[in-house]
mmCIF file of the N, C-alpha and C atoms, coordinates in Angstrom:
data_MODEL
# 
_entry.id   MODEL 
# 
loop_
_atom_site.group_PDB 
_atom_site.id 
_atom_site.type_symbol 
_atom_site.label_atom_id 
_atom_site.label_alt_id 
_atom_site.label_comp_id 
_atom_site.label_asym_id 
_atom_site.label_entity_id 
_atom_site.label_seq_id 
_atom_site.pdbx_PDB_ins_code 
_atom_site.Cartn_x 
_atom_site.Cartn_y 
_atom_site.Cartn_z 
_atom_site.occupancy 
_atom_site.B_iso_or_equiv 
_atom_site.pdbx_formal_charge 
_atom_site.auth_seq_id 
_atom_site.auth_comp_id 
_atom_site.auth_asym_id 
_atom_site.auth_atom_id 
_atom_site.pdbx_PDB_model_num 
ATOM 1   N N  . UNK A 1 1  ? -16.234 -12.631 -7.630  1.00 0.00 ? 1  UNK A N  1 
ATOM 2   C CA . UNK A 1 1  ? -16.561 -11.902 -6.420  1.00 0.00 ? 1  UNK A CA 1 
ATOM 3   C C  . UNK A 1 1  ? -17.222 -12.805 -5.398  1.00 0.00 ? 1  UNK A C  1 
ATOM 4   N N  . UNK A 1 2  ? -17.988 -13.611 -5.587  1.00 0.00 ? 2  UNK A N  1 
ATOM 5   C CA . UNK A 1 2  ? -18.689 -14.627 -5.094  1.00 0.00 ? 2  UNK A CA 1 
ATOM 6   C C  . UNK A 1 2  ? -17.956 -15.649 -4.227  1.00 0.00 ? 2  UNK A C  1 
ATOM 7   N N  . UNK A 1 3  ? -16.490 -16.095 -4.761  1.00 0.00 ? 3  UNK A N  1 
ATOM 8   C CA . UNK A 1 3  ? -15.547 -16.853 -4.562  1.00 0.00 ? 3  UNK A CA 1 
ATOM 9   C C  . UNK A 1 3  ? -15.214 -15.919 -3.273  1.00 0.00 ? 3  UNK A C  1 
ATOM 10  N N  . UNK A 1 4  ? -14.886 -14.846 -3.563  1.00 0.00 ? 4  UNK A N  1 
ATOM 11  C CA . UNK A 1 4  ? -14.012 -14.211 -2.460  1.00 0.00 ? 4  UNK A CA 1 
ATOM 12  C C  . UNK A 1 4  ? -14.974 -13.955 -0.906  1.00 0.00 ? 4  UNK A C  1 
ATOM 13  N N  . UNK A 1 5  ? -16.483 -13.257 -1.681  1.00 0.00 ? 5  UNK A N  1 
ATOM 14  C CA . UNK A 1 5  ? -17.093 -13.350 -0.594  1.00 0.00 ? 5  UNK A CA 1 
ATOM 15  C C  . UNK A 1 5  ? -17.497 -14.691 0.149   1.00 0.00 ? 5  UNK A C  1 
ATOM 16  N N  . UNK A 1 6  ? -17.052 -15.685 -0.046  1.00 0.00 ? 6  UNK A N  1 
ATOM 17  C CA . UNK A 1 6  ? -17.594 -17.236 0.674   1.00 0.00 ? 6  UNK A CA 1 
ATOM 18  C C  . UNK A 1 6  ? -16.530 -17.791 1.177   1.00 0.00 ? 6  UNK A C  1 
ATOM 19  N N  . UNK A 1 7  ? -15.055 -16.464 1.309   1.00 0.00 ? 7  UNK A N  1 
ATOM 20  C CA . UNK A 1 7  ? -14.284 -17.099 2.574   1.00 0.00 ? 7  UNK A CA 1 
ATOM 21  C C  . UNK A 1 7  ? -14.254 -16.568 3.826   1.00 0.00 ? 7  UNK A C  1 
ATOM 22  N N  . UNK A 1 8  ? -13.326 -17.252 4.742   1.00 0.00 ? 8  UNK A N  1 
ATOM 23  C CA . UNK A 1 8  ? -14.306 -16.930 6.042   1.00 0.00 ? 8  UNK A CA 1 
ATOM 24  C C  . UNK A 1 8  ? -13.405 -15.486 6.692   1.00 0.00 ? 8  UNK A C  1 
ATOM 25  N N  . UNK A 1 9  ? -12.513 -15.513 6.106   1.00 0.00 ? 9  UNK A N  1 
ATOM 26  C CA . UNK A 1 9  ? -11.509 -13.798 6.524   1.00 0.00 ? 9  UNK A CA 1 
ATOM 27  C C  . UNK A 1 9  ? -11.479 -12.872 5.670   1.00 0.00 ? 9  UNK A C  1 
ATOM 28  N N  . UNK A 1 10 ? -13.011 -12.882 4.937   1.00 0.00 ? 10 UNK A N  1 
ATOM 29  C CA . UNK A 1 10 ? -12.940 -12.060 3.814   1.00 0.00 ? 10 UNK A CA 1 
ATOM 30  C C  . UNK A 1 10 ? -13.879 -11.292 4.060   1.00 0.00 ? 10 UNK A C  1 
ATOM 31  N N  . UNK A 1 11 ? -14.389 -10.112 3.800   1.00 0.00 ? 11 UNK A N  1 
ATOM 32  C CA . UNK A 1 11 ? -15.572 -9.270  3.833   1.00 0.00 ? 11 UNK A CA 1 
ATOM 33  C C  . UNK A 1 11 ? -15.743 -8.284  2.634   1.00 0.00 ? 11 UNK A C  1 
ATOM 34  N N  . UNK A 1 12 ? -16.304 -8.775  1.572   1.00 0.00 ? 12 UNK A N  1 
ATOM 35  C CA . UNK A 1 12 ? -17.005 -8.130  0.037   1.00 0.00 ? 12 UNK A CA 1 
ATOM 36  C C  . UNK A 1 12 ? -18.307 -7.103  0.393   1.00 0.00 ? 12 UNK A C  1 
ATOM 37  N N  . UNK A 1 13 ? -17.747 -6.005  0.210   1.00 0.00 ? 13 UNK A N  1 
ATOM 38  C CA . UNK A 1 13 ? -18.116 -4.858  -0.090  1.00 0.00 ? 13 UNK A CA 1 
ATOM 39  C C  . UNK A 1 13 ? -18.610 -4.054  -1.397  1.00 0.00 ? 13 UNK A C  1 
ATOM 40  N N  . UNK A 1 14 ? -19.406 -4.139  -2.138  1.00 0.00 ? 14 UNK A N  1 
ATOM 41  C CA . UNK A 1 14 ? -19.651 -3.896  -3.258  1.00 0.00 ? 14 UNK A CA 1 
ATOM 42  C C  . UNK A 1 14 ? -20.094 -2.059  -3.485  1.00 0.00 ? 14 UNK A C  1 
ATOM 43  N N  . UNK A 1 15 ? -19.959 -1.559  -4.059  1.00 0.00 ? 15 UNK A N  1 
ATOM 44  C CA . UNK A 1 15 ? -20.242 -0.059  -4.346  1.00 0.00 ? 15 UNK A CA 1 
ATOM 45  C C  . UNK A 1 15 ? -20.003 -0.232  -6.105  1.00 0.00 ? 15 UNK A C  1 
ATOM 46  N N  . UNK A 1 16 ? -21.483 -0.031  -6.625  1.00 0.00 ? 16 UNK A N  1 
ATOM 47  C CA . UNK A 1 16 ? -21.503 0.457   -8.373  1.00 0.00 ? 16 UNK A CA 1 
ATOM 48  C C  . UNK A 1 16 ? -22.397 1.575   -8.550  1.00 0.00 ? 16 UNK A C  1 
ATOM 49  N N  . UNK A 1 17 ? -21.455 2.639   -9.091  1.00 0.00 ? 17 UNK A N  1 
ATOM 50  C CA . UNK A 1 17 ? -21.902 3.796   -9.426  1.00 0.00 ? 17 UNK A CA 1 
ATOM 51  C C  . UNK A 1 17 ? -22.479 3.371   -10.833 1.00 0.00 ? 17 UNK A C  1 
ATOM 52  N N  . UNK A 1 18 ? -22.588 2.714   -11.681 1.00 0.00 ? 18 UNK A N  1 
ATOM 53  C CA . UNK A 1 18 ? -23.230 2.665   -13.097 1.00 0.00 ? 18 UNK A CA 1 
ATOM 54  C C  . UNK A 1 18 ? -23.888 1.669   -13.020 1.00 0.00 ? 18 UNK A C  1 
ATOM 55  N N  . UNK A 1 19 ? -24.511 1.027   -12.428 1.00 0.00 ? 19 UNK A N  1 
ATOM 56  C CA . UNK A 1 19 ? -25.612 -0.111  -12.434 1.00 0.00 ? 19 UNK A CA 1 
ATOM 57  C C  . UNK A 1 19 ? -26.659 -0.136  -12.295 1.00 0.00 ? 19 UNK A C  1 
ATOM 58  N N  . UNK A 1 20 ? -27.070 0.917   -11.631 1.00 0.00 ? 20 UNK A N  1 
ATOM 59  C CA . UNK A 1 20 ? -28.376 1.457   -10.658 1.00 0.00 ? 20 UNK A CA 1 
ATOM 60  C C  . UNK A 1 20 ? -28.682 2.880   -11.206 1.00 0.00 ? 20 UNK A C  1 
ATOM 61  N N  . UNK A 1 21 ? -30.000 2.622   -10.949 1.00 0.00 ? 21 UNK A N  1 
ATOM 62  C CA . UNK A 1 21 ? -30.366 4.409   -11.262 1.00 0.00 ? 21 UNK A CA 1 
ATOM 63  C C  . UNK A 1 21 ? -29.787 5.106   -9.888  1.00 0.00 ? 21 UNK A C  1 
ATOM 64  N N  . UNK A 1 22 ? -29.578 4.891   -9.037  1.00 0.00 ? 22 UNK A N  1 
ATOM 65  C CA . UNK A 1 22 ? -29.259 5.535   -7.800  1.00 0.00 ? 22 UNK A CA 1 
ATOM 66  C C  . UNK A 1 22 ? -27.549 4.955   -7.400  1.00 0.00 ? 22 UNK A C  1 
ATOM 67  N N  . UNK A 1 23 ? -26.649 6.253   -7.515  1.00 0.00 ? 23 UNK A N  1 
ATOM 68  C CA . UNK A 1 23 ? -25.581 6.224   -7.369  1.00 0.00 ? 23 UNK A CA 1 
ATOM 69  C C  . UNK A 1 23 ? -24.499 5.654   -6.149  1.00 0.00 ? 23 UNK A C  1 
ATOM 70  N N  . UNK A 1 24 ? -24.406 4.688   -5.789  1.00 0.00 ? 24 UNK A N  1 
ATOM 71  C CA . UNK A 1 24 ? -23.484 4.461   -5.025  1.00 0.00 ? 24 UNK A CA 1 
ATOM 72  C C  . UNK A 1 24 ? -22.024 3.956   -4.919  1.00 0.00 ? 24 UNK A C  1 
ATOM 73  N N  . UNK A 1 25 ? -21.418 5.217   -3.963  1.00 0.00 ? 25 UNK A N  1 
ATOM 74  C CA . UNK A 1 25 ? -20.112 5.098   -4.221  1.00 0.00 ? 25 UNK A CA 1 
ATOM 75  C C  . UNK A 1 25 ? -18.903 4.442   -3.314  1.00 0.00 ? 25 UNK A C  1 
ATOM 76  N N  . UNK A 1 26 ? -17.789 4.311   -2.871  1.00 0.00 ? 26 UNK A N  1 
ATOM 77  C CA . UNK A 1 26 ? -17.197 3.781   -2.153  1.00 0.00 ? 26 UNK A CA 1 
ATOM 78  C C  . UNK A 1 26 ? -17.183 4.457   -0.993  1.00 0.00 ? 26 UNK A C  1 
ATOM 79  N N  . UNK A 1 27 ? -17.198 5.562   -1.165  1.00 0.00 ? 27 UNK A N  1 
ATOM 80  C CA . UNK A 1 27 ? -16.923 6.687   0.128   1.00 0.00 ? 27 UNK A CA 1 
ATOM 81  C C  . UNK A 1 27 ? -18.368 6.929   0.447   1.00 0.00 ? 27 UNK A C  1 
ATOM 82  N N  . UNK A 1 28 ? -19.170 6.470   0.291   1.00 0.00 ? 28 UNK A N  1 
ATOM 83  C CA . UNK A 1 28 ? -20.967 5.896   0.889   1.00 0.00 ? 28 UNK A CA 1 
ATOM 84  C C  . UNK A 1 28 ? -20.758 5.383   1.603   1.00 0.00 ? 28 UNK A C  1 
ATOM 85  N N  . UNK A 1 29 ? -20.314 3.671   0.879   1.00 0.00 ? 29 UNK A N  1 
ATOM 86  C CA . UNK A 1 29 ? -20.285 2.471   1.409   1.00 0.00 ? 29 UNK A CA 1 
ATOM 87  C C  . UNK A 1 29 ? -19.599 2.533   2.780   1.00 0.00 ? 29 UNK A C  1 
ATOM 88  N N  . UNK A 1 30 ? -18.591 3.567   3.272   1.00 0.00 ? 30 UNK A N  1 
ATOM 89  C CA . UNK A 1 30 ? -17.949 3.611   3.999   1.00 0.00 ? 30 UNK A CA 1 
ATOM 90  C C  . UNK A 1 30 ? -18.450 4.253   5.248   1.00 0.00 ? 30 UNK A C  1 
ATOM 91  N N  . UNK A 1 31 ? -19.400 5.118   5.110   1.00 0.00 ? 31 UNK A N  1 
ATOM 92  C CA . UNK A 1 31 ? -20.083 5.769   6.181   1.00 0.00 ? 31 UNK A CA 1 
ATOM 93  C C  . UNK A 1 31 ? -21.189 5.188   6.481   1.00 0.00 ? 31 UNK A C  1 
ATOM 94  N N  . UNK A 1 32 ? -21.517 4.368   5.932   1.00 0.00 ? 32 UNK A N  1 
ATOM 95  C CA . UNK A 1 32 ? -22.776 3.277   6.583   1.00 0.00 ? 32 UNK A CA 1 
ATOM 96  C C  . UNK A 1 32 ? -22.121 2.612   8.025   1.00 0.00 ? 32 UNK A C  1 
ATOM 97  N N  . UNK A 1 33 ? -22.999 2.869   8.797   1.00 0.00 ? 33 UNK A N  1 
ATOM 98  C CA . UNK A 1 33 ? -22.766 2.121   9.971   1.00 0.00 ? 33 UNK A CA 1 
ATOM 99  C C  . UNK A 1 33 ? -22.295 0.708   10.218  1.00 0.00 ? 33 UNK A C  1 
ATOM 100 N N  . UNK A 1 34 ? -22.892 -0.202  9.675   1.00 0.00 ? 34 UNK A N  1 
ATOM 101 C CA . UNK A 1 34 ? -22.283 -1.555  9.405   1.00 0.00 ? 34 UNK A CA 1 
ATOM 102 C C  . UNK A 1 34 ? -20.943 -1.555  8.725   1.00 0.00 ? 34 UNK A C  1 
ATOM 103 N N  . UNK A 1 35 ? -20.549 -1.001  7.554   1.00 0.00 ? 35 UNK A N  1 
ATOM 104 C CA . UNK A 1 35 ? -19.068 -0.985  6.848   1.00 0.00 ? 35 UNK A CA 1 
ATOM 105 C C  . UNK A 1 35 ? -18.544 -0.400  7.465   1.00 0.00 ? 35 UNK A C  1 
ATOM 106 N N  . UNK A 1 36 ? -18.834 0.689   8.281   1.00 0.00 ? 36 UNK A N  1 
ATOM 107 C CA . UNK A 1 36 ? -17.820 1.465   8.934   1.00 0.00 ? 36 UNK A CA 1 
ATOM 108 C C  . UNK A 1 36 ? -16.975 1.019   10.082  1.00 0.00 ? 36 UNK A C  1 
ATOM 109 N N  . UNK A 1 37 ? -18.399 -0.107  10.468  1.00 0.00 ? 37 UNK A N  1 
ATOM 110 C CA . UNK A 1 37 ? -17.922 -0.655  12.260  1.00 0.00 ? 37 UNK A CA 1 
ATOM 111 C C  . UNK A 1 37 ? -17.026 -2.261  11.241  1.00 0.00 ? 37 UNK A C  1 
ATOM 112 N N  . UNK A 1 38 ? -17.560 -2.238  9.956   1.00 0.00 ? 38 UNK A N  1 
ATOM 113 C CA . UNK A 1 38 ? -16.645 -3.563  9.665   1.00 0.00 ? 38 UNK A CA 1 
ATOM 114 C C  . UNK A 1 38 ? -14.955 -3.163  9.539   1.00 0.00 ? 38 UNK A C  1 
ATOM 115 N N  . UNK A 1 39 ? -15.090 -1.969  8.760   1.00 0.00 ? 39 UNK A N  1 
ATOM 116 C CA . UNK A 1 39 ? -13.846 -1.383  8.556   1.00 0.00 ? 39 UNK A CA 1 
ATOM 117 C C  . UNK A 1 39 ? -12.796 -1.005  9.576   1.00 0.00 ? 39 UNK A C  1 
ATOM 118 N N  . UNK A 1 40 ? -13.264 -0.721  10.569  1.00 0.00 ? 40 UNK A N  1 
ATOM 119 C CA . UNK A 1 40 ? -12.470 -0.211  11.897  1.00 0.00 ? 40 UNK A CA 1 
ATOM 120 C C  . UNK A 1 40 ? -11.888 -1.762  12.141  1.00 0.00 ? 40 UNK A C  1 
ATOM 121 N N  . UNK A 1 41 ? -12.952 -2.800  12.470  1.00 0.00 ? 41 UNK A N  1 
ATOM 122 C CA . UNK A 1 41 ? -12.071 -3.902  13.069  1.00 0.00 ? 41 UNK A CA 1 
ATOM 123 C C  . UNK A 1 41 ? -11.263 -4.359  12.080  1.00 0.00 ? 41 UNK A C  1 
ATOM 124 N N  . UNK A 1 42 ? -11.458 -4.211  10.703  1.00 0.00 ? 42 UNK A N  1 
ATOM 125 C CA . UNK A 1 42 ? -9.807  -4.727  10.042  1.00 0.00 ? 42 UNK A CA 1 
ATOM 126 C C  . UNK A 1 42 ? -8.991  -3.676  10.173  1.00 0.00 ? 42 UNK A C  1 
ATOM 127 N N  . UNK A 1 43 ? -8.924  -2.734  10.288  1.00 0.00 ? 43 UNK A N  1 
ATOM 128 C CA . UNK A 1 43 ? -8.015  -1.729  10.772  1.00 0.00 ? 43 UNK A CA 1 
ATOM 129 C C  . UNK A 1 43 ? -7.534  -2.522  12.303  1.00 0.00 ? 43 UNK A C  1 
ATOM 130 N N  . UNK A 1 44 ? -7.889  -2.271  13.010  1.00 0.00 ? 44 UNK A N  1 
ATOM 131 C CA . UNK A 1 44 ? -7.866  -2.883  14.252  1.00 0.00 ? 44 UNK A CA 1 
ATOM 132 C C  . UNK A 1 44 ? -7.199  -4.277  14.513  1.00 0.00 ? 44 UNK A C  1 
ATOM 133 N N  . UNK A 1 45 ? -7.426  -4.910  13.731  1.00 0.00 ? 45 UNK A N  1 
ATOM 134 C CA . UNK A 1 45 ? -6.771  -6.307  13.437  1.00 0.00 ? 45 UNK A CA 1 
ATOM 135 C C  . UNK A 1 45 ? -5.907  -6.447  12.355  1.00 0.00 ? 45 UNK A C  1 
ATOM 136 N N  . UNK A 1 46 ? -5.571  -5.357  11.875  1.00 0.00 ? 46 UNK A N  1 
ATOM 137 C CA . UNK A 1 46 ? -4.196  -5.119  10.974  1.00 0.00 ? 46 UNK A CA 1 
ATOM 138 C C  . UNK A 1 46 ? -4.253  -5.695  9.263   1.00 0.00 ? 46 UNK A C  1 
ATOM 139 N N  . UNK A 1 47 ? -5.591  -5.903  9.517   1.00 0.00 ? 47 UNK A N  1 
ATOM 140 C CA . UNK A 1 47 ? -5.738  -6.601  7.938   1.00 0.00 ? 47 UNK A CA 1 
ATOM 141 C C  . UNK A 1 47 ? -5.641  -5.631  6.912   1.00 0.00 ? 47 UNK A C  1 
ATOM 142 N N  . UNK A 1 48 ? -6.168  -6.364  5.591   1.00 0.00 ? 48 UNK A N  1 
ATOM 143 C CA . UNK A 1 48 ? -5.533  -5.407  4.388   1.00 0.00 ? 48 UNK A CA 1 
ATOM 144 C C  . UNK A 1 48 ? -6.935  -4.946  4.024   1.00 0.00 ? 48 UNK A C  1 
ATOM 145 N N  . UNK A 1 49 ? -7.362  -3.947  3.457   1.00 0.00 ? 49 UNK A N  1 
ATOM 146 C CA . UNK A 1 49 ? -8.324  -3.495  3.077   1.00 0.00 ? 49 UNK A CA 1 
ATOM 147 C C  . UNK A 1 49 ? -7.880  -2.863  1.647   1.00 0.00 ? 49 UNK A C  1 
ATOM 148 N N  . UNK A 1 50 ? -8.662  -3.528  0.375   1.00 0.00 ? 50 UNK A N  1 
ATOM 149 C CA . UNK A 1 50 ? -8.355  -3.383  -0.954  1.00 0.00 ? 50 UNK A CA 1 
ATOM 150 C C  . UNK A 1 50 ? -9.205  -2.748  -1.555  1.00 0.00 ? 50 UNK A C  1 
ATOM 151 N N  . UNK A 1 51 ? -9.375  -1.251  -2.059  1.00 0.00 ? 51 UNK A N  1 
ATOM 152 C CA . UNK A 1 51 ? -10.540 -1.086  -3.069  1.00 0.00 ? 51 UNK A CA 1 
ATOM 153 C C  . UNK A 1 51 ? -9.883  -0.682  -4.522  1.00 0.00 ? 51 UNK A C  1 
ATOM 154 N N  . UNK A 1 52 ? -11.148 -0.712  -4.715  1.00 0.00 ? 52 UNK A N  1 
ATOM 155 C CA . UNK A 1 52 ? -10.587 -0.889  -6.869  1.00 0.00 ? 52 UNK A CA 1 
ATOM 156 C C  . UNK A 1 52 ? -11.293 -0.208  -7.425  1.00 0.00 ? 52 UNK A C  1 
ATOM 157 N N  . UNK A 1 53 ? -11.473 0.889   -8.427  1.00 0.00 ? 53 UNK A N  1 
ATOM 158 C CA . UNK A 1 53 ? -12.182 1.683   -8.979  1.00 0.00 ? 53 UNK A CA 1 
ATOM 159 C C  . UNK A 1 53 ? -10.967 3.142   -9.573  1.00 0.00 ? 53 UNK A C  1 
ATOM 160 N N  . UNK A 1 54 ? -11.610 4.013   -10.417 1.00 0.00 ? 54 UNK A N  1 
ATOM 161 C CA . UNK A 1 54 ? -11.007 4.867   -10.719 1.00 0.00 ? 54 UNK A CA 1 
ATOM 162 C C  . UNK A 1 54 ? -10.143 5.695   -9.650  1.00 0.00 ? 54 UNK A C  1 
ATOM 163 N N  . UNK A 1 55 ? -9.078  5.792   -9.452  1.00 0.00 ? 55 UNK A N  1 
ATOM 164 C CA . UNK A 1 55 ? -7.926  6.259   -8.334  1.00 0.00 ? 55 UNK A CA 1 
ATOM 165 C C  . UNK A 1 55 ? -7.701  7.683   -8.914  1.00 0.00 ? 55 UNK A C  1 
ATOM 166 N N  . UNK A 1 56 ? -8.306  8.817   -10.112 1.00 0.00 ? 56 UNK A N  1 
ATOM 167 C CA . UNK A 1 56 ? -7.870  9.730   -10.081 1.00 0.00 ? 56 UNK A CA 1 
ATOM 168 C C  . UNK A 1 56 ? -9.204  10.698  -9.607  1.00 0.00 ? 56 UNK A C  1 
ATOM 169 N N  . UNK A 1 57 ? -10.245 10.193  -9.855  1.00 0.00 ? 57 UNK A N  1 
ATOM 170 C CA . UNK A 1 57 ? -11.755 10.968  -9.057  1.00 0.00 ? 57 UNK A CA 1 
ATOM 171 C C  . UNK A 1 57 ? -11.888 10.453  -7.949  1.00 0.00 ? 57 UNK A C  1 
ATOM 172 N N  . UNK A 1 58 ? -11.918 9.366   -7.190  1.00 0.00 ? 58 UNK A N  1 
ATOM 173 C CA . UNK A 1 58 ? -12.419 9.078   -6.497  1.00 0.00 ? 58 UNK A CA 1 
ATOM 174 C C  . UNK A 1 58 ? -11.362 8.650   -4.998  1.00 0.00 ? 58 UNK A C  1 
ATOM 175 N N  . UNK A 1 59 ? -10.248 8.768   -5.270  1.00 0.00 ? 59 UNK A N  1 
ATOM 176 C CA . UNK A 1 59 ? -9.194  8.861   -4.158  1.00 0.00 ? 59 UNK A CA 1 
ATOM 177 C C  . UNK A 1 59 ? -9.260  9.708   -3.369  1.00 0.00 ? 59 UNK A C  1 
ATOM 178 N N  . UNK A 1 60 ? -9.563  10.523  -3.645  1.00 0.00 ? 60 UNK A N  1 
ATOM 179 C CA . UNK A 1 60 ? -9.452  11.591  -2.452  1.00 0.00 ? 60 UNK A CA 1 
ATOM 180 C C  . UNK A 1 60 ? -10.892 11.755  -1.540  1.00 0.00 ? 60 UNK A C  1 
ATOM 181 N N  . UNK A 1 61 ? -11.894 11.495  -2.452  1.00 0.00 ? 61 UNK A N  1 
ATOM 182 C CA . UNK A 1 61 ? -13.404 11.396  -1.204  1.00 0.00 ? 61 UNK A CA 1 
ATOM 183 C C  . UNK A 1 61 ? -13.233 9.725   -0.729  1.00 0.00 ? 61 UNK A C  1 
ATOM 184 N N  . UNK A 1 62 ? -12.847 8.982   -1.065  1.00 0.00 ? 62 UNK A N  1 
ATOM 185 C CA . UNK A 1 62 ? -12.541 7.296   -0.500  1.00 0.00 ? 62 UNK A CA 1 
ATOM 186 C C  . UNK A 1 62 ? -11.475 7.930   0.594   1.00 0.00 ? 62 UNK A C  1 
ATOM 187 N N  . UNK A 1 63 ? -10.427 8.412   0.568   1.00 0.00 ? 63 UNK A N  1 
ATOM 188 C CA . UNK A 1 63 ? -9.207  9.096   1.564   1.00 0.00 ? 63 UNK A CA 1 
ATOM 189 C C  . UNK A 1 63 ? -9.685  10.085  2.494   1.00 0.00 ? 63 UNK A C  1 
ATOM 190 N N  . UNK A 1 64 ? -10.548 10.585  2.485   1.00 0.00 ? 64 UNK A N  1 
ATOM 191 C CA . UNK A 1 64 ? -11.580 11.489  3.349   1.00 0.00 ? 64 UNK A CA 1 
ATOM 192 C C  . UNK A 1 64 ? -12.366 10.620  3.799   1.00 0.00 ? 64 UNK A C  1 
ATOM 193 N N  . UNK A 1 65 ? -13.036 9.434   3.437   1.00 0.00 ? 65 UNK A N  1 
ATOM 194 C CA . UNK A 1 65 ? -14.266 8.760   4.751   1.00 0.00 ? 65 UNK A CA 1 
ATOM 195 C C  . UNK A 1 65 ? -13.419 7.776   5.004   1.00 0.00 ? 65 UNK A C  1 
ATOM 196 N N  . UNK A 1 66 ? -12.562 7.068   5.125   1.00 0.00 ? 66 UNK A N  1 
ATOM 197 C CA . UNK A 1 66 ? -10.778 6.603   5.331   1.00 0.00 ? 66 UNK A CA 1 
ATOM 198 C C  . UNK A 1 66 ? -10.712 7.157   7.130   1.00 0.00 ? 66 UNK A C  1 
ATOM 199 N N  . UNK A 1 67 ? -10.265 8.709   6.294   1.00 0.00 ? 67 UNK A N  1 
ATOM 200 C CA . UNK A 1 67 ? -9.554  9.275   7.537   1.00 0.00 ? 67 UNK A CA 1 
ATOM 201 C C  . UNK A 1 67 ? -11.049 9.817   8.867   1.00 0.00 ? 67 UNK A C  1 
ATOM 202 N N  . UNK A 1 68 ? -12.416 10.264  8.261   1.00 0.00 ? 68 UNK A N  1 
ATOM 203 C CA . UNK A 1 68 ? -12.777 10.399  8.768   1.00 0.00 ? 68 UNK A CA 1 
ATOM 204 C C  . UNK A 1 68 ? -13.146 8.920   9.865   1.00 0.00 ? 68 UNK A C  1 
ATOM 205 N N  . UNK A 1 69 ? -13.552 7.595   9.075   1.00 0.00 ? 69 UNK A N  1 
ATOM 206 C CA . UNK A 1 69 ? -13.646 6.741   9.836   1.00 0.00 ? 69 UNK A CA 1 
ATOM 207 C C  . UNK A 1 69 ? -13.069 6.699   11.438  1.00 0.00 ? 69 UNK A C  1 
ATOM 208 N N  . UNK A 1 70 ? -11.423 6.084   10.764  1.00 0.00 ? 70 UNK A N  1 
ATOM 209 C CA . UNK A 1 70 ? -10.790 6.270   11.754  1.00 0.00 ? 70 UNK A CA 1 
ATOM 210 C C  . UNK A 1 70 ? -10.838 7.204   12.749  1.00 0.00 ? 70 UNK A C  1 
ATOM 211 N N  . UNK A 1 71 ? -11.192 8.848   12.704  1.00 0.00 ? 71 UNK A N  1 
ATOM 212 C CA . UNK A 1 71 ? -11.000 9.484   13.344  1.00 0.00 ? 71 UNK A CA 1 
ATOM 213 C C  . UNK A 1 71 ? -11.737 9.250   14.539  1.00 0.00 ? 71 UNK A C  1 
ATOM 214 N N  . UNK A 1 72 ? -13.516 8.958   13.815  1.00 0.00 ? 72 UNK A N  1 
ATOM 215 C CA . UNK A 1 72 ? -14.454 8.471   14.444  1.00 0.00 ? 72 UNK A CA 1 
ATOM 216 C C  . UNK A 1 72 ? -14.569 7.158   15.846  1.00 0.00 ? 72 UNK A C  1 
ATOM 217 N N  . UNK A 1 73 ? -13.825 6.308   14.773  1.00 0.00 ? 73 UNK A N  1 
ATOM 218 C CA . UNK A 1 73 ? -13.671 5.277   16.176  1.00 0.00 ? 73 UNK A CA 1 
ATOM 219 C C  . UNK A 1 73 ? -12.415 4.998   17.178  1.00 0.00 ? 73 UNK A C  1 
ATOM 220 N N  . UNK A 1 74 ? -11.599 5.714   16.790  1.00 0.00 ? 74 UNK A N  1 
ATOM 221 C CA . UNK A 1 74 ? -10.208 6.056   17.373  1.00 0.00 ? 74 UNK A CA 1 
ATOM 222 C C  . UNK A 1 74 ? -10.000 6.883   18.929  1.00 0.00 ? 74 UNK A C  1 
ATOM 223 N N  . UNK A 1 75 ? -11.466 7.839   18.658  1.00 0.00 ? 75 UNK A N  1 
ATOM 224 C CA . UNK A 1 75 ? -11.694 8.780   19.940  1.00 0.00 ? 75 UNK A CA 1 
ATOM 225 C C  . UNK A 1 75 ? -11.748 7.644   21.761  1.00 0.00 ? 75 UNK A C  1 
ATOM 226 N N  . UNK A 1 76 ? -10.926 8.171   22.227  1.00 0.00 ? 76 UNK A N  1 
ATOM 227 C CA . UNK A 1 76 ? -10.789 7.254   23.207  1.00 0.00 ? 76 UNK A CA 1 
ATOM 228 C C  . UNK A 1 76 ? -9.687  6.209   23.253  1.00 0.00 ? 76 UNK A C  1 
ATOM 229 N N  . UNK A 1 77 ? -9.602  5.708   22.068  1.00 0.00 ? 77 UNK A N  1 
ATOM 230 C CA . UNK A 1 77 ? -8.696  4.480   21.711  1.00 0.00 ? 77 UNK A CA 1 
ATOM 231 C C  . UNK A 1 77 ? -7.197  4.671   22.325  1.00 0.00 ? 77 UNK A C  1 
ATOM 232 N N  . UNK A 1 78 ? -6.714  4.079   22.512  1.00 0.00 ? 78 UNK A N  1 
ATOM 233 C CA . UNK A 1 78 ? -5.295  3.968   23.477  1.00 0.00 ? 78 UNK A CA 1 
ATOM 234 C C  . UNK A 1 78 ? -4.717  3.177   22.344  1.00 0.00 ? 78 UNK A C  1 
ATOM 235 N N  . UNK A 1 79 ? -5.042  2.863   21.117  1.00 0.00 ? 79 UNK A N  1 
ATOM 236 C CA . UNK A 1 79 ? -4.232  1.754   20.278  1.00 0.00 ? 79 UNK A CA 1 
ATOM 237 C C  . UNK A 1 79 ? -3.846  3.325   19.417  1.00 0.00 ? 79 UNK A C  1 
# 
């Protein structure tokens, strides 16, 4: 992870729900102001955005702060 975060078109995002006494999840990580405004500009700049974790619980609230993101910074947008 370390590797990936120390290149320069990369942006490591971490979310562990079992590490911490205090739960954090991907669809958190996503409504934080900083990830959110990071997330829009790779949207924006067409990049790939990869997450990894259980895809049968957690797809659909990750696909909800997704769509809400976008919705969020899109208002106005002409793109």
């Amino acid at each position: 992870l370390l590797a990936w975060d120390s290149l320069k078109n990369c942006t490591l995002i971490t979310a562990f729900s079992r590490d911490q006494p205090e739960k954090v999840y991907v669809q958190h990580k996503l409504r934080e102001a900083d990830t959110a405004l990071k997330t829009w500009e790779i949207i924006q700049n067409k990049g790939n955005i990869y997450i990894c974790g259980d895809g049968w619980s957690m797809a659909t609230d990750v696909q909800k702060a997704l769509e809400n993101l976008v919705f969020t910074f899109s208002k106005g947008s002409t793109s």
